[in-house]
C-alpha positions as CSV (number, residue, x, y, z in Angstrom):
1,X,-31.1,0.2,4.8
2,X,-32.4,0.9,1.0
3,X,-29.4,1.9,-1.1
4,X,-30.2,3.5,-4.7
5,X,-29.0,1.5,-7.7
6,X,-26.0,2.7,-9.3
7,X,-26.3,5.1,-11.6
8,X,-25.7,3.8,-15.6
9,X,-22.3,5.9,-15.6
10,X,-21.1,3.7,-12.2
11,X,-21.8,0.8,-13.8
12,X,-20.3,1.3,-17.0
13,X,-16.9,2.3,-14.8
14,X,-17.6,-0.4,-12.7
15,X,-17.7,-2.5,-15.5
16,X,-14.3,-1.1,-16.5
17,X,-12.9,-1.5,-13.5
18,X,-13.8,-5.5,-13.7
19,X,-11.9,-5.5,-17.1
20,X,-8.8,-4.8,-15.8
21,X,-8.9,-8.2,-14.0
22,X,-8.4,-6.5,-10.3
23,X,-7.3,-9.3,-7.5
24,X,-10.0,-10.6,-5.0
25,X,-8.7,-11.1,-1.2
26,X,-10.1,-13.7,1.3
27,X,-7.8,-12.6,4.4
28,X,-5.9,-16.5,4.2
29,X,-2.3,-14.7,3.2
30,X,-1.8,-11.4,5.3
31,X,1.7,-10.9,3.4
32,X,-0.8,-10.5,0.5
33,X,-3.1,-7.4,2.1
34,X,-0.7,-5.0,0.6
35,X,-0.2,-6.5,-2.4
36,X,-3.8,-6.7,-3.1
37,X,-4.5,-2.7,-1.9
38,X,-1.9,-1.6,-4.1
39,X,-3.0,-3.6,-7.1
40,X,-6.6,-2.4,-6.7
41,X,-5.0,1.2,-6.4
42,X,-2.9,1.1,-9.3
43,X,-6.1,0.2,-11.5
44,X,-8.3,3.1,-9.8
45,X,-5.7,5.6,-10.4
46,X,-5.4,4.3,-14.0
47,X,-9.0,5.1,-14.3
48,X,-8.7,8.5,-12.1
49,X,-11.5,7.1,-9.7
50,X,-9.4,6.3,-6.2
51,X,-11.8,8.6,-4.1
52,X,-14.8,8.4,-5.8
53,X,-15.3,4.9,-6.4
54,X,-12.0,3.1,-4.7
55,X,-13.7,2.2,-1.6
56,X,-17.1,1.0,-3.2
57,X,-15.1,-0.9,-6.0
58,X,-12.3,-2.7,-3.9
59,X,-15.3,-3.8,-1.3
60,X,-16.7,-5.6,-4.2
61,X,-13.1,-7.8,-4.4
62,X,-13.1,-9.0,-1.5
63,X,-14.0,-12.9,-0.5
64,X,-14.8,-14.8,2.3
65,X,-13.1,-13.7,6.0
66,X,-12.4,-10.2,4.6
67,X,-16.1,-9.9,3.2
68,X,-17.3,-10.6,6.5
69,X,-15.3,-7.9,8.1
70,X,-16.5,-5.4,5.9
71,X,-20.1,-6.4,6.2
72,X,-20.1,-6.2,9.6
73,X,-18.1,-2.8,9.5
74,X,-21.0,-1.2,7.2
75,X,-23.4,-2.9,9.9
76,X,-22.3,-1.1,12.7
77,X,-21.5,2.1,10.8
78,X,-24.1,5.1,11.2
79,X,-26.7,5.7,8.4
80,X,-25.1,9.1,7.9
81,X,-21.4,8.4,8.1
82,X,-19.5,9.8,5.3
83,X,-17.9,7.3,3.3
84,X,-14.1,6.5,4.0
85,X,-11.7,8.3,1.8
86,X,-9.0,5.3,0.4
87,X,-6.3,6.5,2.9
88,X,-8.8,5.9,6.2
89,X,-9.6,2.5,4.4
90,X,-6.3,1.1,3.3
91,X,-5.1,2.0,7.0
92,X,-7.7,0.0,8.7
93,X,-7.9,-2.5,6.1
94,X,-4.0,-3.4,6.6
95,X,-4.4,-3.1,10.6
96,X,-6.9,-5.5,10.2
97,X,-5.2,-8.4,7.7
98,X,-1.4,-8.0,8.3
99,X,-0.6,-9.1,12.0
100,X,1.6,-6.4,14.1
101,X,4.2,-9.4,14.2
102,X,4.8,-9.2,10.4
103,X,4.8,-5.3,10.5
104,X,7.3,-5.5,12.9
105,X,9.6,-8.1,11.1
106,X,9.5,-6.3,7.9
107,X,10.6,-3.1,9.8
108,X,13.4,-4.8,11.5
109,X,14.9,-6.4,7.8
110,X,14.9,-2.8,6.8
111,X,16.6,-1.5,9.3
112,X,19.0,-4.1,9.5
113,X,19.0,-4.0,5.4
114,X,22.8,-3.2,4.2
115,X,24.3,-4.2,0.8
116,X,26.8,-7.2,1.3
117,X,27.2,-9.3,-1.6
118,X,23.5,-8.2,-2.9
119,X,24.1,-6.0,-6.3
120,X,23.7,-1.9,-5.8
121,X,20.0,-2.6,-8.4
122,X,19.4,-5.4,-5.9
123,X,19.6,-3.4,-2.4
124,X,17.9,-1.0,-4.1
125,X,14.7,-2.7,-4.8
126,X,14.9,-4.8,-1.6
127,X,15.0,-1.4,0.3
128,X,12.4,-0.1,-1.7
129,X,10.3,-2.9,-0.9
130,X,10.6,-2.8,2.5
131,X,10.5,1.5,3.2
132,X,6.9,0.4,1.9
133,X,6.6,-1.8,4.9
134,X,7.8,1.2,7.2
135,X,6.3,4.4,6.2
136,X,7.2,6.1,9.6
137,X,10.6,5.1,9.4
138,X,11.3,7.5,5.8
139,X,9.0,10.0,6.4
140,X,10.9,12.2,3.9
141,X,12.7,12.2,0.8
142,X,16.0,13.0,2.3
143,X,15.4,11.3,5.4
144,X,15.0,8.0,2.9
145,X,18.2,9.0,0.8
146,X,20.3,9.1,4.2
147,X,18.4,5.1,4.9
148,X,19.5,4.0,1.8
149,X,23.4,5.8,2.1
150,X,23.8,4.2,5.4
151,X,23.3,0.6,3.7
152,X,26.2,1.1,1.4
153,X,29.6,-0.1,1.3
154,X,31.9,2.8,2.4
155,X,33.3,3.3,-0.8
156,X,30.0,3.9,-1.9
157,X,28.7,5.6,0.5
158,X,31.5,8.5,0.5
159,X,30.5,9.3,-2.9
160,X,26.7,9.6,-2.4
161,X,27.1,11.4,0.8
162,X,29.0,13.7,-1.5
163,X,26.1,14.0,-3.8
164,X,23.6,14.7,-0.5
165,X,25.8,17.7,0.2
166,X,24.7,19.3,-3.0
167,X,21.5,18.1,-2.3
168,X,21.2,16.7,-5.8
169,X,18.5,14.2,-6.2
170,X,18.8,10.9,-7.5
């Protein structure tokens, strides 16, 4: 398979994109996967280039195990496949490095997730944390709000389903 060299404008970006320091994966800390994905995306949509070069650029970061799995991946891909968008690849790049067992724990902390002693600033960004872990589970805005109510004290909760009703958003 001959590939063209990248055009002087790719590697200038490219080079950009290696300025900003972006994390390398090697597939030895699966809690890390999504940490590294959303790094890499943060810098491509920085520099507005998260479907043109995302793929191409992220491919470049990764070590080892995970360097393996893509060669082999481009291996048995067709000639004329069209390139992954970063959705397609993020999805099968997570199924692939963060085991179902760890999905499923991080989904079952959310769920189970309620204030206690944490602070309101403290459940919030633990929840938040987590409703990354289980994008099925707040597949809307509102459906997310309700989540997060739910996990209150009563108290609390009273007054923010109040705020719901008017459907004001916060």
């Amino acid at each position: 398979m001959v590939r063209a060299a990248a055009s002087e404008e790719g590697q200038l970006r490219f080079a950009r994109f290696k300025r900003y320091n972006p994390p390398t994966f090697s597939g030895l800390a699966s809690d890390g996967a999504q940490g590294f994905l959303e790094e890499c995306h943060s810098i491509l949509r920085t520099m507005d280039i998260v479907e043109t070069s995302g793929v191409a650029f992220t491919m470049f970061q990764l070590k080892g195990a995970t360097h393996q799995w893509w060669r082999a991946y481009k291996l048995g891909s067709p000639v004329d496949a069209t390139s992954l968008t970063w959705v397609q690849f993020s999805e099968m790049f997570l199924r692939k490095f963060v085991p179902q067992s760890l999905w499923d724990a991080w989904r079952t902390e959310w769920e189970q997730l309620r204030l206690g002693t944490m602070s309101v600033l403290g459940y919030a960004v633990r929840f938040s944390d987590l409703a990354r872990h289980a994008p099925a589970l707040v597949s809307s805005a509102r459906g997310r709000v309700h989540r997060f109510i739910e996990g209150l004290r009563h108290d609390i909760q009273f007054s923010m389903a109040r705020e719901l009703e008017s459907y004001v958003s916060f």
